[in-house]
N, C-alpha and C positions, 0 to 999 in steps of 0.2 A: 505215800507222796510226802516228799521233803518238805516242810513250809521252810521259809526263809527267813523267819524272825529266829530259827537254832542260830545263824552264823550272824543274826546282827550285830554290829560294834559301830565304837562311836561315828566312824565316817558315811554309816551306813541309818543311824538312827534317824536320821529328818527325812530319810526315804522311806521310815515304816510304821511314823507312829500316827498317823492318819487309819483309823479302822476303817473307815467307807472306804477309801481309797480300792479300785480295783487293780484286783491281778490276773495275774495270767500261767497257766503252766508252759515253762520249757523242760527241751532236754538239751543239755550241754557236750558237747562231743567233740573231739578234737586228735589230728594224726601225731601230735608231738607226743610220745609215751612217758616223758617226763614232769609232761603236765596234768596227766590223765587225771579226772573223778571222776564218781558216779555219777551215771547220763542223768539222774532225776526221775520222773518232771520234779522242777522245781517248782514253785509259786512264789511270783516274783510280782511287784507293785508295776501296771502298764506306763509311768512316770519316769521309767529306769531308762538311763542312757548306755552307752558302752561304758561310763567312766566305770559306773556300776555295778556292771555284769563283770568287769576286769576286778576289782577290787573283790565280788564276790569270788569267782575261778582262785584268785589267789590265798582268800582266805582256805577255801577248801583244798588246794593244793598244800598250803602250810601246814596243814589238820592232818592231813596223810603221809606226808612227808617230812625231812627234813629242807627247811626255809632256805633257799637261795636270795631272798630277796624278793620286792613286789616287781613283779614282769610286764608290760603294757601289753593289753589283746584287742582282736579288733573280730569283730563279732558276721557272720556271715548267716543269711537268713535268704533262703529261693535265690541265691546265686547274686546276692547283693551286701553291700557292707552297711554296719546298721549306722547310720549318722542320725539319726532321728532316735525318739522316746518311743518304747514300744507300741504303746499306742498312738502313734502317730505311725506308723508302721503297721500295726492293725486296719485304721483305716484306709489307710491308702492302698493296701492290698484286698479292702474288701471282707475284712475278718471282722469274729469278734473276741472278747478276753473269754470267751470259750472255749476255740481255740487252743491248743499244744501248738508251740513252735519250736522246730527241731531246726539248734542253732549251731552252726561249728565256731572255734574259737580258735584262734591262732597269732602268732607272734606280730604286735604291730612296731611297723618303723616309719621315723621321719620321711619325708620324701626326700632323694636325694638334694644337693645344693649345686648353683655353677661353681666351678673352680677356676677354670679359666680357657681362652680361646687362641687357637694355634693357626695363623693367617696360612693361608695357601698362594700360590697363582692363579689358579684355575678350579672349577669346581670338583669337589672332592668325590669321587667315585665310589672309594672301601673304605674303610676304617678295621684292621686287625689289632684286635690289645691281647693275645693270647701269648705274645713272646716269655717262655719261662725264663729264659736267663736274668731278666730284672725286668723293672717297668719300665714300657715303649709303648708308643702308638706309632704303628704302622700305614701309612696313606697310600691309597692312588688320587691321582687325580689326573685331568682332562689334559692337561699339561703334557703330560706323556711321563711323567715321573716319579718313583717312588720317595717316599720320605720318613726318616725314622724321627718321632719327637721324643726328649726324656721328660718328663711332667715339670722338672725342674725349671724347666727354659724354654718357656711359651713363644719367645722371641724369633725365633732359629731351630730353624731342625737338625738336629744333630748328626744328618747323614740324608745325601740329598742324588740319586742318582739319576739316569735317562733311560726309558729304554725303546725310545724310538729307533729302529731298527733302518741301516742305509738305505736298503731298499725300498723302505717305507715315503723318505725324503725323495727318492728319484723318480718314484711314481706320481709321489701329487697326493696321497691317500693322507687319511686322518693318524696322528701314530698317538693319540690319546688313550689312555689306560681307562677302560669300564670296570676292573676287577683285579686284588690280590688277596692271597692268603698266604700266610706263613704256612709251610711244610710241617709234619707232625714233630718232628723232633729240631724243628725252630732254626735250620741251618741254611734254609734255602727260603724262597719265596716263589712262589709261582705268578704270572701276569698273563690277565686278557686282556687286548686292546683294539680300538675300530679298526686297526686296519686284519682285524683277524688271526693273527699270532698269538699262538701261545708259547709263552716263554718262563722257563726255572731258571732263576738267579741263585748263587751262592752269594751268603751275607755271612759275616764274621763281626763279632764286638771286640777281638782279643787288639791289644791295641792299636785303637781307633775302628772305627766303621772300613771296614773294605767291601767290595760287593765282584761280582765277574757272572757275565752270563756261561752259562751250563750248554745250555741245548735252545733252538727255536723249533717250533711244531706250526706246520702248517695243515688244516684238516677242513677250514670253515670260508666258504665265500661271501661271506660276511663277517659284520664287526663279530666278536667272543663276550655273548652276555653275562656268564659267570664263571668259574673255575673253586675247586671246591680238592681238597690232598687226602690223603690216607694212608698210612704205611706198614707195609707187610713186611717179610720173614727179609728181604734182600734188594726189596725194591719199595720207590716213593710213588705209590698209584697219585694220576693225576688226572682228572678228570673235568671236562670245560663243555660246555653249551655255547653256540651260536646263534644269529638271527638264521641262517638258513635250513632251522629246525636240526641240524646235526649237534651230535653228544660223542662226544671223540675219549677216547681213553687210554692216557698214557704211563708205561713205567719207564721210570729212571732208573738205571741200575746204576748200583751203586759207585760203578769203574766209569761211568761217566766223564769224560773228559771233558774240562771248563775250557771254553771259550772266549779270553779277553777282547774279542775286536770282531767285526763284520768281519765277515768270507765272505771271498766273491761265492755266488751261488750258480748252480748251474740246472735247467731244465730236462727235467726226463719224467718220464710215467710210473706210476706207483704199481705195481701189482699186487692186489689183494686178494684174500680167501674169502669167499663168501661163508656166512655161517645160516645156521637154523632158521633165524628172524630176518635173513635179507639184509643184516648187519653187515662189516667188511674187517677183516684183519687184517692187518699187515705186521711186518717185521721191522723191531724199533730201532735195525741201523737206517737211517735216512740216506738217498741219493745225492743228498746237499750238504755243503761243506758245513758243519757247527749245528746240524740240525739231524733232528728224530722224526719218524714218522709214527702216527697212533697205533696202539695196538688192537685197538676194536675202534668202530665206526658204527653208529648208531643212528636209527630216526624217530626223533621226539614228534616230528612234523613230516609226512610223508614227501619226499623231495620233487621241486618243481622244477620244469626246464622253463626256459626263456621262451615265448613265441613265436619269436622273431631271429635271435641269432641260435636258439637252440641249446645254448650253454645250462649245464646241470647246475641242481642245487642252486638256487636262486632265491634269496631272500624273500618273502611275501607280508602281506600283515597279520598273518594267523600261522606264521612258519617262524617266530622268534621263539626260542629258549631262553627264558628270564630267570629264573635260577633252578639251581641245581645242590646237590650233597653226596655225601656218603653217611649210608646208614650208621647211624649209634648205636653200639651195642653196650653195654657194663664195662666189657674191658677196652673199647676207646671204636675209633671211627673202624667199620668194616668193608673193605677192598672190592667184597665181593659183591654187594648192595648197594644199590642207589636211586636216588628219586630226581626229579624232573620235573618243573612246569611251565608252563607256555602260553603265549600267545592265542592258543587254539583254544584254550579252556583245560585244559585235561592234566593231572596230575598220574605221573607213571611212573614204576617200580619197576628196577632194572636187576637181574640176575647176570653178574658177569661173570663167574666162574661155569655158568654152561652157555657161553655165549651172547650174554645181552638179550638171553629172553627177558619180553616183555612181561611181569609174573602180574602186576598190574596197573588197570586204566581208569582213573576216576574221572566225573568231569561236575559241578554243580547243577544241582535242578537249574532250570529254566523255562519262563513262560513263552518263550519264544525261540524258532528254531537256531539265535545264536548263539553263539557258547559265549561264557564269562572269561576274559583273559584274566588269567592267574600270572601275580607281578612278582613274589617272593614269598622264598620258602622259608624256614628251619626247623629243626628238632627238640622239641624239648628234652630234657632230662628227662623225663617219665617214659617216652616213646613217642608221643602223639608228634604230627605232623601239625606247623601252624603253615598257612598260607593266605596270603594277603590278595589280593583283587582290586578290579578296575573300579568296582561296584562300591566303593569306601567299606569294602568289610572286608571282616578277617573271620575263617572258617578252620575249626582243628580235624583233622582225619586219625584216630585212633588205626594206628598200623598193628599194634601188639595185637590183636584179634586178625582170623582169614577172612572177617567180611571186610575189614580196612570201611568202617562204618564214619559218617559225617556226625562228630561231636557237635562241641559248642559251635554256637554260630553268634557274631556279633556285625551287628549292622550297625552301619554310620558311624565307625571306631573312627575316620579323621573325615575331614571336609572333602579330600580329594583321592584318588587312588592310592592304596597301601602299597608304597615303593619298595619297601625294604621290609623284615623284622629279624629279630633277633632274641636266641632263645638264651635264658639265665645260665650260666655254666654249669649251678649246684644245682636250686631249687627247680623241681619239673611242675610247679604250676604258675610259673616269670618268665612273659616274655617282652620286650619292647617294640614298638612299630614307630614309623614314620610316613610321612608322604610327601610328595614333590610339589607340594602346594600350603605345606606349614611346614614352621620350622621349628626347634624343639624333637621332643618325640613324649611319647606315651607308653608307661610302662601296665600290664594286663596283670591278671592273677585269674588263671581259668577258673575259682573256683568261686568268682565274683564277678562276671565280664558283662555285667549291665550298663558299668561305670570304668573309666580306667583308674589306676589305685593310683599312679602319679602322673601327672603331666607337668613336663619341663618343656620349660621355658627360654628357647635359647637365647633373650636379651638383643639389645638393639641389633640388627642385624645391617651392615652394611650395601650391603647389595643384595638380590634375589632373595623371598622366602625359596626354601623346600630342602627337605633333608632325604637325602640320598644314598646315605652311608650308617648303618649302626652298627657298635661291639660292645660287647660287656667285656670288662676286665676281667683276669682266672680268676680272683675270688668271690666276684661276682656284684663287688659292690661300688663298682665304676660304671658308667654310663658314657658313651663317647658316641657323639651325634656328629654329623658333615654332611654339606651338599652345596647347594648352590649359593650358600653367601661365601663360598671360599674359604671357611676356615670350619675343623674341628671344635666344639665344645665340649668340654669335658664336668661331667656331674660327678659330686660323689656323696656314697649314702654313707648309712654303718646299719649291723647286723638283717643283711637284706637278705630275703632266702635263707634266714638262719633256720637251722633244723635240728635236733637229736643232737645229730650225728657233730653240729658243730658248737653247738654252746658250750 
């Protein structure tokens, strides 16, 4: 057993020269291999804070190594960050300095800061900051419009289009945007909106913003609760969820012909293939002028007709699709995989290269026979699935295993329903949450989810709390909140999710 009077130095000696003083043994352990020492146990005085335990770690890293510098750590003990004295930490867990505590260590950061707020019209729906050509924030909003901001010019958006649909205005219907995502290779954008259209836009930065609709997709008799892209060998998979429990799935091939302007459109019946699962195919030339039809048709929610006039697929309260994805793999999103969750409670795994079998159905425990609706999904970097809930919690499902077992589970992550979250780009144990009933968001760290590790603050808010919309920027240390006070905030940190691989 190490004592810890070997590594004492001066910033260390008023913490050890009290002999009554009690201690305690740890072990030290950490996934950075750069930072690695031996686990211990140490014996360390129960009076030590983090500053301590950090100064300690880097003495011993500089003893082993050659010194980069002193590194700030932030100390992790039964899935919690140590902000107290060890023994203040002892008792409150019930311990004594008899006790071994097995503690992990890892890179600590600032909490990010606001940078600044990007006004809307209408409430903000999405937020995408994944565009590679430079940095943009991407919006929908309620409005019916998308919008590109450059960080430079909070003022104005620097590219500002419509994509309410003519036929959308002649009916009387909602033509407000619930959802977009930038396409994998950032040349298009895909939208879902209440009046149920899915539509891929072409977007160009080369001088000045242009934009032109591609294709509209009709598939849903209800609004389109999310939309989620992937792209394969020749074609851009597109994939959307409704409230009428359907999950429709579209490619774009490449010879796609853009469409600048409404077609008249014309009424006729779709013919599809039934498949394995009771799914439907069809063939993605569309009967309608400027439009595709999906190439699989799926039920998240088993479909309902009307009572009364009998019309299929009819939206219910346990038959919306609130989000959806495509699986991650190491070398980027998978075409052929997807998940899903809803309204009903239940979280499902989609095989679509044999048809949209269902390969799995999860749903949460329940003391009662209703199911928990499930509000929003993502993937972390690691694999796990995060999903958010009605119930104010957030719940992880580790997929990389066949039993797709229920991880971490945190209760009471926000005051109201987990609306949104969103998972780190780099680091696979960051992800952020929000709800439709605070504004701000909450950044997690699974490996400490007693507490959230930041909560931002999104500042005076002009209208409505509730955030609706979250993204992280690709490198992962932007933070970009919207919902219902109408405009984007944008946070930002430095070294968040730093790992190994990127120091």
């Amino acid at each position: 057993m190490s004592a810890i009077n070997d590594y004492d130095g001066p910033s260390l000696a008023t913490s050890s020269t009290s002999t009554a003083e009690q201690i305690v043994p740890i072990h030290l352990t950490t996934s950075l291999s750069q930072y690695a020492i031996p686990s211990g146990p140490y014996m360390v005085p129960i009076s030590w804070r983090r500053t301590h335990l950090s100064t300690l770690v880097n003495k011993l890293v500089s003893s082993t190594s050659e010194s980069t510098g002193a590194v700030p750590f932030d100390f992790i003990i039964d899935s919690s960050l140590l902000r107290t004295t060890l023994g203040e930490f002892l008792e409150s867990s019930g311990l004594t300095s008899e006790s071994t505590l097995n503690i992990e260590y890892v890179r600590s950061t600032l909490p990010p800061t606001r940078l600044a707020a990007f006004e809307h019209d209408d409430w903000v729906s999405s937020v995408d900051c994944t565009y590679a050509k430079s940095r943009a924030y991407m919006t929908s909003s309620f409005d019916g419009s998308i919008r590109i901001f450059s960080p430079s010019n909070p003022t104005e958006a620097a590219h500002t289009f419509s994509t309410v649909h003519k036929s959308t205005l002649q009916s009387g219907r909602s033509g407000g945007l619930t959802c977009a995502r930038w396409t994998v290779d950032c040349e298009a954008v895909v939208t879902g909106g209440m009046d149920g259209r899915v539509q891929l836009w072409s977007l160009s930065e080369e001088e000045g913003w242009r934009s032109g609709r591609k294709w509209v997709g009709e598939a849903h008799n209800g609004p389109v609760g999310a939309v989620d892209c992937a792209q394969g060998t020749d074609v851009t998979s597109v994939i959307s969820g409704g409230w009428d429990g359907v999950v429709a799935v579209w490619d774009d091939l490449v010879s796609s012909v853009e469409v600048e302007s409404d077609e008249e459109e014309e009424d006729g019946a779709n013919k599809r293939r039934k498949t394995v699962n009771g799914s439907k195919s069809t063939k993605t030339t569309g009967s309608k002028a400027g439009s595709i039809e999906p190439t699989m048709v799926l039920y998240h929610a088993q479909p309902t007709a009307h009572a009364v006039t009998g019309a299929k697929n009819v939206f219910t309260p346990t038959s919306r699709v609130s989000s959806l994805l495509f699986e991650r793999s190491p070398s980027g999103k998978d075409a052929n995989r997807a998940w899903s969750t809803g309204y009903n409670g239940q979280l499902k795994g989609w095989d679509l290269s044999s048809g949209g079998v269902t390969h799995t159905s999860l749903s949460l425990p329940s003391s009662t026979s209703e199911a928990r609706p499930m509000l929003s999904l993502a993937q972390l970097a690691s694999g796990s699935l995060v999903v958010g809930t009605t119930d104010r919690a957030v719940h992880l499902f580790d997929i990389r295993s066949s039993s797709n077992t229920l991880g971490v589970h945190i209760a009471n992550a926000h005051r109201g329903p987990v609306d949104v979250v969103a998972a780190h780009p780099i680091d696979g144990n960051l992800f952020a949450s929000g709800s439709g009933l605070e504004g701000g968001a909450k950044v997690w760290d699974v490996r400490s989810c007693k507490k959230a590790l930041f909560t931002l603050d999104g500042g005076v808010q002009k209208g409505e709390k509730g955030t609706l919309a979250l993204g992280w920027s690709r490198d992962g240390q932007e933070v970009v909140a919207g919902g219902k006070d109408k405009c984007i905030t944008v946070f930002r940190g430095s070294s968040i999710g730093v790992s190994e691989t990127t120091v």
